[in-house]
MARBAMAR-738698 format. One line per field, with one value per residue: residue in one letter; chain; x, z, y of N, C-alpha, C in turn. Coordinates in pm, 1 decimal. Example, Ala and Ser with C-alpha at 12.3 -4.5 7.8 and 13.67 -1.06 7.14 Angstrom:
2
aa c(A  S)
ch c(A  A)
n_c1 c(1319.0  1285.0)
n_c3 c(780.0  708.0)
n_c2 c(-569.0  -225.0)
ca_c1 c(1230.0  1367.0)
ca_c3 c(780.0  714.0)
ca_c2 c(-450.0  -106.0)
c_c1 c(1320.0  1290.0)
c_c3 c(780.0  787.0)
c_c2 c(-330.0  3.0)
END
This chain:
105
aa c(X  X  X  X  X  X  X  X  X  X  X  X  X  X  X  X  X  X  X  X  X  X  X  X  X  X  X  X  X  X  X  X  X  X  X  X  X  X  X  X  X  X  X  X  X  X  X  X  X  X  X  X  X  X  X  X  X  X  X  X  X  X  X  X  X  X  X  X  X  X  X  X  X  X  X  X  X  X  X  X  X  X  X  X  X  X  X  X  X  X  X  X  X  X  X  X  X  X  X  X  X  X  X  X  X)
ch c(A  A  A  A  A  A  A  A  A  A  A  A  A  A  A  A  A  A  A  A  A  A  A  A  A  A  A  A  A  A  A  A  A  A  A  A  A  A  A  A  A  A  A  A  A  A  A  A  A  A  A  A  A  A  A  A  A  A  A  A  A  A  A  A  A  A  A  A  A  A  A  A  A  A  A  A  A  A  A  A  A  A  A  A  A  A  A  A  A  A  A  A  A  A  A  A  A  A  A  A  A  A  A  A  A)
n_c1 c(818.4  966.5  920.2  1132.7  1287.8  1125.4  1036.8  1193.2  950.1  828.6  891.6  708.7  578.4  365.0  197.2  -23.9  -138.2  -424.1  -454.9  -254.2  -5.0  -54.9  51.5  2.5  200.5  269.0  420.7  425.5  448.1  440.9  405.8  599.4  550.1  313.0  32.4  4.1  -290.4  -307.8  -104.6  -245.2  -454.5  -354.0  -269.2  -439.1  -504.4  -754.4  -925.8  -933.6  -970.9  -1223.5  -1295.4  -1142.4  -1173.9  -1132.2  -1141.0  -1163.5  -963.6  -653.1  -364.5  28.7  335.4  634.2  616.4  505.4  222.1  17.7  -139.5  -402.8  -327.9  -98.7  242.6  474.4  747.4  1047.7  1108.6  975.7  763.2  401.1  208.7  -103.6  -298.2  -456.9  -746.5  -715.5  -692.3  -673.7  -626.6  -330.5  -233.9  -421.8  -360.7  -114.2  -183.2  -346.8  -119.4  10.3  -105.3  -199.9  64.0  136.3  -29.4  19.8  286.6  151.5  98.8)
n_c3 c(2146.2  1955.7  1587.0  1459.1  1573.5  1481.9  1370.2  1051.4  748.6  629.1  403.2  182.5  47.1  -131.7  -243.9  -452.7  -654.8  -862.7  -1039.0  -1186.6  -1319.3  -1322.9  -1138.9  -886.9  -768.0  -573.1  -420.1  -102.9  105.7  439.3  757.7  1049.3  1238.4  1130.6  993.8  897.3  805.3  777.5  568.9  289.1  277.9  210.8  -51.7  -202.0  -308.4  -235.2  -391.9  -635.5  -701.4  -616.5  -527.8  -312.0  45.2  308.1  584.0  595.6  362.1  352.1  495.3  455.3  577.8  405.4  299.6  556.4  741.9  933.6  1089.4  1040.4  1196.0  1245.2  1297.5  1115.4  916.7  761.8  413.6  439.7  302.8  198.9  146.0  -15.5  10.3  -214.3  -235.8  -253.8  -558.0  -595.8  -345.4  -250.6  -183.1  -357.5  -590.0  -669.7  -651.3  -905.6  -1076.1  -1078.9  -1130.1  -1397.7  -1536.4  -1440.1  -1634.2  -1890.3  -1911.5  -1961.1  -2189.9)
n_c2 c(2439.9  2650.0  2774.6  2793.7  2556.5  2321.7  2037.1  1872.6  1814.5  1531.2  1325.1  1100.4  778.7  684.0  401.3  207.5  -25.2  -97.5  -280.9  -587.5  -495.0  -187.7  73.4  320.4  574.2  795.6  1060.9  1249.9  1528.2  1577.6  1682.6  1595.4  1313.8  1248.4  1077.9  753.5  726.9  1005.9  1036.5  843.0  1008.9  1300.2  1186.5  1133.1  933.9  779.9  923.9  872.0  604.5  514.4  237.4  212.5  160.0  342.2  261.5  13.4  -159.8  -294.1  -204.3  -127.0  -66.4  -72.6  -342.9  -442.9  -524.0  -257.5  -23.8  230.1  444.0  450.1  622.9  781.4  761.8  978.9  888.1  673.7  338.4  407.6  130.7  15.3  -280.7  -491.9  -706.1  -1067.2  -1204.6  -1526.7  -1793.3  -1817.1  -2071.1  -2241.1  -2154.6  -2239.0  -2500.9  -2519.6  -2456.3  -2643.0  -2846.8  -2830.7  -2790.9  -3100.8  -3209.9  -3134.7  -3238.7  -3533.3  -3490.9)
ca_c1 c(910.3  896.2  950.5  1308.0  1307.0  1010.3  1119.0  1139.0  873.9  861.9  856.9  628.1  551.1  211.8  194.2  -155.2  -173.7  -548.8  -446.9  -117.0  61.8  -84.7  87.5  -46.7  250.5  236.3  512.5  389.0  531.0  346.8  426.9  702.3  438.7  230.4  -8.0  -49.1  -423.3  -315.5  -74.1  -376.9  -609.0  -251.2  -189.7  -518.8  -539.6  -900.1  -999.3  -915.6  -996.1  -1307.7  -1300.7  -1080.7  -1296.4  -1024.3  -1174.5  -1183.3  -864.3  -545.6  -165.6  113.8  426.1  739.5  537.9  475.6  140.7  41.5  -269.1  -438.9  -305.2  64.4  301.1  533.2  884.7  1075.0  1091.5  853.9  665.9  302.7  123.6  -222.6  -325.7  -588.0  -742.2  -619.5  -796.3  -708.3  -577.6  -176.0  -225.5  -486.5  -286.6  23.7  -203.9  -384.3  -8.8  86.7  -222.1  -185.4  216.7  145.5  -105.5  133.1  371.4  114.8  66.1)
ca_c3 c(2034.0  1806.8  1446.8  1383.9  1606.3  1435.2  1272.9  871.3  723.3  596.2  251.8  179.8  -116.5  -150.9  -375.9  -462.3  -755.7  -856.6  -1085.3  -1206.6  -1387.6  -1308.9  -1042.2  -872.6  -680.5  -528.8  -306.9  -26.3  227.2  562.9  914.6  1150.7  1326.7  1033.4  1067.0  786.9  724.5  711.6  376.0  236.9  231.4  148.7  -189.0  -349.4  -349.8  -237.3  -481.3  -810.3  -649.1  -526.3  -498.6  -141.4  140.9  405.2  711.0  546.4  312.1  408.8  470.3  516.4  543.9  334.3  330.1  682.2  779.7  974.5  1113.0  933.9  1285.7  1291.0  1263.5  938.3  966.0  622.9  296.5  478.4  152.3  241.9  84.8  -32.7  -109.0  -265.8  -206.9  -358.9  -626.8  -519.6  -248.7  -324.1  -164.2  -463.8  -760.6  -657.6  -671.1  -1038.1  -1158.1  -1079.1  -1249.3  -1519.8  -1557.4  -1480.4  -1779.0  -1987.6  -1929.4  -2016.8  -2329.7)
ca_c2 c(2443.0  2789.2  2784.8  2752.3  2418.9  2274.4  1918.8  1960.5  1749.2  1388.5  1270.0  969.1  747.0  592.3  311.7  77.8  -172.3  -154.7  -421.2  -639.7  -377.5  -78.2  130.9  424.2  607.8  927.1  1129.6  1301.1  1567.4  1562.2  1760.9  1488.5  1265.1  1230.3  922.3  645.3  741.8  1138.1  1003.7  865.1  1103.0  1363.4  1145.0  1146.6  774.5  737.5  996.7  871.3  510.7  522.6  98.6  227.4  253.3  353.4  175.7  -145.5  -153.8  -326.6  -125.5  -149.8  -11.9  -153.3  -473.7  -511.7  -432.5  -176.4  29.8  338.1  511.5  422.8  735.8  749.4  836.1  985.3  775.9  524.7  379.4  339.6  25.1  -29.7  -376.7  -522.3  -770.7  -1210.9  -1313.7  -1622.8  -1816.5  -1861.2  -2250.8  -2323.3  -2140.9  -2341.9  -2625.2  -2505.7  -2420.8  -2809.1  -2971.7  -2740.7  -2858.2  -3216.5  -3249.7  -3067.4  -3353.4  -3665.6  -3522.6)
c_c1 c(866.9  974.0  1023.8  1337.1  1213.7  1058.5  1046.0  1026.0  924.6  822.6  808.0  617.0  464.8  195.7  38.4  -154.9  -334.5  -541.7  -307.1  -98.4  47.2  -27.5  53.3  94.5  270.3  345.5  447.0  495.8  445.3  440.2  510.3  554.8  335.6  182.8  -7.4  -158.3  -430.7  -257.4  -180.5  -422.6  -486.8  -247.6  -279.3  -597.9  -716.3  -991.4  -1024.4  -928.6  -1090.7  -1358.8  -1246.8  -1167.7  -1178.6  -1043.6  -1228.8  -1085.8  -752.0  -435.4  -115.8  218.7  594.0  723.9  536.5  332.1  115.7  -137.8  -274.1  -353.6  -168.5  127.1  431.2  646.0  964.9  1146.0  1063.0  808.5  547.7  235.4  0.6  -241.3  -460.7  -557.9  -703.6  -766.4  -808.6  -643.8  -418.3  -204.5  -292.9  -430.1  -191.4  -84.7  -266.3  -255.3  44.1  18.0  -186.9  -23.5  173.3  43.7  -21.0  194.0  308.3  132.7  223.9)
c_c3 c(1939.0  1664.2  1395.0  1464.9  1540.2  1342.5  1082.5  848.9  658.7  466.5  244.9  93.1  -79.3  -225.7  -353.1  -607.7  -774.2  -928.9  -1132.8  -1332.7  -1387.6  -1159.6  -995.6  -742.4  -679.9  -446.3  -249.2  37.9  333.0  668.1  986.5  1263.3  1253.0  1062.4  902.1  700.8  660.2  555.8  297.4  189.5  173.1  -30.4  -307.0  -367.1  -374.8  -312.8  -590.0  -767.9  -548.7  -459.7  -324.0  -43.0  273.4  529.9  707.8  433.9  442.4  389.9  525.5  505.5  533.5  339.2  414.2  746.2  925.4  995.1  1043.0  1078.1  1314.8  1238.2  1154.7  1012.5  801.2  589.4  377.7  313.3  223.9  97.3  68.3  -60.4  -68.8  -236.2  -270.3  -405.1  -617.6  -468.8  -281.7  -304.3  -300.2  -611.2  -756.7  -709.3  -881.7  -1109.9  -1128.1  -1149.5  -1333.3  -1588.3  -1550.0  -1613.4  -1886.4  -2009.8  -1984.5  -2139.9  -2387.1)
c_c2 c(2554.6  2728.8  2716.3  2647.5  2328.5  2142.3  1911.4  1828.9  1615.7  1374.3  1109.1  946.6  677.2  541.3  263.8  85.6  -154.3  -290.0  -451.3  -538.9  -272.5  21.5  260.7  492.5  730.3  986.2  1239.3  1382.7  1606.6  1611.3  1583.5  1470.0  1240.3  1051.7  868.7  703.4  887.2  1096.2  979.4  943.3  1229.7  1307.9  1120.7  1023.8  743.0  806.6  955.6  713.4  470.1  381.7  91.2  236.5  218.9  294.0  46.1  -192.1  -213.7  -240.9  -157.0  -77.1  -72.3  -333.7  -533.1  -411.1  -355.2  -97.2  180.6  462.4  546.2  561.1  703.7  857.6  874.3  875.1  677.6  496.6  297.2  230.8  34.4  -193.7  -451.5  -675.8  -945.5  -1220.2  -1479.5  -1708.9  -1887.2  -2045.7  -2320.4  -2277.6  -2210.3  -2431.9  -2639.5  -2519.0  -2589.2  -2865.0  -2923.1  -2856.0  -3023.0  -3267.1  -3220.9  -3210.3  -3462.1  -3660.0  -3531.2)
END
């Protein structure tokens, strides 16, 4: 394939949350065939977030996860996420005690 067949590039968005309200999102343009982990290391993320350690971090892509290897097709949005503070089954259960005390009083 020369030049002028060459597929145009892909636009990517890299989001990660270090914490609830804080959003870190980035737009990328990467070569057609571009992998997951190339966005990454393209968007900066692990720079200005040095808490990332890319071969032990979870992604995904449009909240379905996904390996640091997988190839990215345009406006994919890659995911970061961090990890639960704590386990949804036991905040449901804190957010019910919580509410049923509420009520005795």
């Amino acid at each position: 394939m020369d030049r002028a067949e060459a597929a145009p590039p892909v636009k990517i968005v890299v989001a990660y949350s270090a914490r609830a309200g804080a959003v870190d999102v980035v737009d990328v343009l990467l070569p057609d065939g571009a992998t997951l982990e190339q966005a990454l290391r393209a968007s900066g993320l692990l720079d200005r977030h040095p808490e990332l350690v890319l071969e032990s971090i979870k992604v995904g892509i449009w909240g379905r996860n996904s390996t640091l290897a997988e190839r990215l097709r345009d406006a994919d949005r890659v995911e970061v996420y961090r990890p639960l503070q704590v386990d949804p089954k036991e905040a449901r259960r804190l957010r019910y005690r919580s509410h049923r005390e509420h009520i005795k009083r």
